[in-house]
C-alpha positions as MATLAB code, in Angstrom:
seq = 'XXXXXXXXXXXXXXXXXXXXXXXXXXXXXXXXXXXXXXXXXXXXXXXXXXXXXXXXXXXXXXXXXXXXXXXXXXXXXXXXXXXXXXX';
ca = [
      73.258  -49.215   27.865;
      70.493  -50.595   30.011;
      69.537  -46.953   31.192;
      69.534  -45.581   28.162;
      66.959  -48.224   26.922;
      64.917  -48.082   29.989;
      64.678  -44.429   29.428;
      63.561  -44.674   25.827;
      60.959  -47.074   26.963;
      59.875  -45.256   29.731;
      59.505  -41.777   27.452;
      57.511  -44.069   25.398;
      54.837  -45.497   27.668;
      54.617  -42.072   29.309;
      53.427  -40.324   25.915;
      51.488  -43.285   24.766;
      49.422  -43.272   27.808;
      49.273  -39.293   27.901;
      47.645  -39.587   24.334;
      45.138  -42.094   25.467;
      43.989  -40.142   28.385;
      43.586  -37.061   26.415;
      41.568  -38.948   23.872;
      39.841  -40.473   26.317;
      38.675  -37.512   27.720;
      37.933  -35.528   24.496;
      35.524  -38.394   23.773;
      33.889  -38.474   27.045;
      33.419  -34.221   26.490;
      33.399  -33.652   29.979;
      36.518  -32.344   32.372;
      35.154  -32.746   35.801;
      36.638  -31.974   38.611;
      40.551  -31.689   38.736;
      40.885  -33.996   42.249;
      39.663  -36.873   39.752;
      42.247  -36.290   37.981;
      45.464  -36.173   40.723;
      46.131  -39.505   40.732;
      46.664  -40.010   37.374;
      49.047  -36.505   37.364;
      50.609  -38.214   40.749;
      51.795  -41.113   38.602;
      53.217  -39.049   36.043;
      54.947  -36.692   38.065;
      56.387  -40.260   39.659;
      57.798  -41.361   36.733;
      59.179  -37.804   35.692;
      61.224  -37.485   38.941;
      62.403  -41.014   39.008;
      63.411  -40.091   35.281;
      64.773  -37.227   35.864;
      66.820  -38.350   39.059;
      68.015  -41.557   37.375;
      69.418  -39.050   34.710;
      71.033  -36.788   36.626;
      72.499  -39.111   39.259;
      70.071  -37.758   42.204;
      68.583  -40.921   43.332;
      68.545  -39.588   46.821;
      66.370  -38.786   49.898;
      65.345  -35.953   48.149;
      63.906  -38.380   45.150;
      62.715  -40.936   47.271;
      60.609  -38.188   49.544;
      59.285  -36.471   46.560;
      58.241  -40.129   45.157;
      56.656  -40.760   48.361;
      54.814  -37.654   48.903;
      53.144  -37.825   45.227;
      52.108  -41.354   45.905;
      49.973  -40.872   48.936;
      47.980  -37.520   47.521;
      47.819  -39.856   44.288;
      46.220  -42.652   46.828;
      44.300  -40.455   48.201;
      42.560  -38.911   45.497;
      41.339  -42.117   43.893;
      38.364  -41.620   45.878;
      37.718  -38.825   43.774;
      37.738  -41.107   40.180;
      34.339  -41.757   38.702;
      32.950  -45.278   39.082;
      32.398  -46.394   35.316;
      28.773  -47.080   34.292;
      27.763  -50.349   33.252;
      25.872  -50.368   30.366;
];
C-alpha cells in the first residue's frame, strides 16, 4: 500500500514540476543551450528509473549504476545553468 502511494505521489511531483519548467521557459522565450538543461533531465531520468525499477522489482546494480551515472553528468552540467539576474 505504501508503494502504491509513493508512486502516485511521485507521478505527481514529477508532472507538476515538468509543467512549471515548461512554463517557465515559455515565459523566459529563450531555449539556450541544451547542456543547461541536463541536469534538470538527469533528475528526471533519476526518478523515472528508480520508478520504474521499484515497479518492476529491479532494484539492482543495474538501477543503482544507471542512478549513479545520471547523477554525476547531472552534477556536472550545473556549471552550464544560467546565474539568475538580480533586478
Amino acid at each position: 500500500m505504501l508503494s502504491i502511494i509513493a508512486t502516485i505521489l511521485l507521478v505527481l511531483s514529477i508532472s507538476y514540476v515538468f509543467y512549471k519548467a515548461v512554463r517557465k521557459h515559455r515565459t523566459e522565450g529563450s531555449i539556450g543551450d541544451i547542456r543547461s538543461y541536463l541536469s534538470s533531465i538527469c533528475l528526471f531520468l533519476i526518478a523515472i528509473v528508480n520508478l520504474w525499477a521499484q515497479s518492476f522489482d529491479l532494484l539492482g546494480i543495474l538501477s543503482w549504476g544507471i542512478t549513479i551515472i545520471l547523477l554525476m553528468i547531472g552534477s556536472y552540467c550545473t556549471k552550464y545553468i544560467r546565474k539568475a539576474e538580480n533586478g
